[in-house]
N, C-alpha and C positions, 0 to 999 in steps of 0.2 A: 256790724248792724245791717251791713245792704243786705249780707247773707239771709237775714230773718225779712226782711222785708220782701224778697225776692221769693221767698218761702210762701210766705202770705200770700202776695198776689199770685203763685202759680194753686193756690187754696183756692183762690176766689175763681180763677180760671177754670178751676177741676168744677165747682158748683155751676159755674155758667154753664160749662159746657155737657154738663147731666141733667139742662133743663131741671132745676128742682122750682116748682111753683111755690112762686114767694107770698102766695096768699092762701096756700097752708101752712097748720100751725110748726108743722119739720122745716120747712122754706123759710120763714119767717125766725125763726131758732138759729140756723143754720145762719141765715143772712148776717142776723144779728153778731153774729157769732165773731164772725166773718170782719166786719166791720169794727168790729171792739181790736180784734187780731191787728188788724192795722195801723187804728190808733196808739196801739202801745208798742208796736215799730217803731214808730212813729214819735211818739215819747222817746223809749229809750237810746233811739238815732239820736234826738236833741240832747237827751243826759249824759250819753257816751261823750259829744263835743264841747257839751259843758267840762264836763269833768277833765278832758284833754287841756282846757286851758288853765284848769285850776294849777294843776300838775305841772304846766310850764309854769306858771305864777309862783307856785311855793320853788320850784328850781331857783326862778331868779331873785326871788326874795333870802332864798338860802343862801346864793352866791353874795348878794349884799352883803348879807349879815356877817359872813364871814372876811369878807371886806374891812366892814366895820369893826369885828373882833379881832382881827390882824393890827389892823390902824390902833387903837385904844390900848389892845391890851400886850399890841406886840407879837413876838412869835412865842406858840406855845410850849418850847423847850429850851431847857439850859444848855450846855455846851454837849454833854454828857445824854443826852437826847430822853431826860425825864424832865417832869416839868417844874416849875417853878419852885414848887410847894414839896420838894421831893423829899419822903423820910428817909431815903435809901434803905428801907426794908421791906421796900417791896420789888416782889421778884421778875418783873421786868424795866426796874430800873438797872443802869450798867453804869454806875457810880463804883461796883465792885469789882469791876473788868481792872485790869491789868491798866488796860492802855487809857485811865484816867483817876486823877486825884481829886481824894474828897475833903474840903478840910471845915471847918467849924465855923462862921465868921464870929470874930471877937466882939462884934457891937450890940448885935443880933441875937446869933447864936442859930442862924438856918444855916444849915447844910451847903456847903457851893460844891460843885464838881466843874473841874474843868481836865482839857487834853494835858497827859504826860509830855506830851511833843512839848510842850510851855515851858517844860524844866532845861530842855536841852538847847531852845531858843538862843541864836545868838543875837538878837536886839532884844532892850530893856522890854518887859510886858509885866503888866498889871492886875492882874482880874479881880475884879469888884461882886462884890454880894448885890445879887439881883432884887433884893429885900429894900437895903436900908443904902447902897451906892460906897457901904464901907472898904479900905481895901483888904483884903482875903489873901495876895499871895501877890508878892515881884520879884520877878527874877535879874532884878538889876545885879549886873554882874560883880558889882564890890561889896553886894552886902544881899546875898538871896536871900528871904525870909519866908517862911510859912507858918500861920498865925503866934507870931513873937517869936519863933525859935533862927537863928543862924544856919547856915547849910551844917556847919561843923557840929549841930546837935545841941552846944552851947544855948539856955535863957538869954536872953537880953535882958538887961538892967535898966 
């Protein structure tokens, strides 16, 4: 905005300095003119640093909120890096990659994915359905399970 305003006044300069008589009806026009030019410099200087502070404002209100939606609702992805609510059919979830398992929870019935690396874990681990807190899969080493089945493939009774 200095740019325009620096414009203006080297305007108002140029009419000075061609003597134009401001008590004819061109001078008068011209003056006018002149002076309107300025005022909305002059304006838009103030709008421009309005609007700069608006723009830090919604930044920091954003940063809040996301604050807020961290704190409340947690992090926005499951292990498997889709989010909570995941159907696994959709094509940039990686619930189908190799290097993680998807399995059903029994209580629920949402979808969990968690890392392969979990199956070869040598301390006990647990993973819970991010839903309902049911458990979904432990790899306790005298009895691995993955929803009711046995490592050996065998039902459970």
């Amino acid at each position: 905005m200095c740019e325009l305003k620096e414009r203006v006044v080297f305007l108002q300069g140029l009419a000075k300095g061609m003597e134009l008589d401001e008590d004819s009806k061109e001078g008068k026009l011209i003056s006018s003119m002149l002076d309107i030019m300025a005022d909305m410099a002059d304006a838009l200087g103030e709008m421009s640093e309005d609007l700069d502070e608006v723009y830090d404002y919604v930044d920091e209100l954003d940063e809040d909120l996301s604050e807020v939606e961290d704190e409340v609702f947690g992090e926005d992805e499951c292990d498997c890096g889709c989010d909570d609510d995941c159907c696994c059919d959709d094509d940039e979830c990686d619930c189908d990659d190799d290097d993680y398992v998807e399995v059903t929870c029994p209580n629920c019935h949402e979808t969990v994915c968690f890392s392969s690396d979990i199956l070869d874990a040598d301390e006990p681990i647990e993973v819970v359905c991010p839903v309902c807190d049911a458990a979904v899969f432990s790899n306790d080493a005298d009895n691995v399970e993955v929803e009711g089945e046995k490592a050996d493939g065998n039902k459970e009774d």
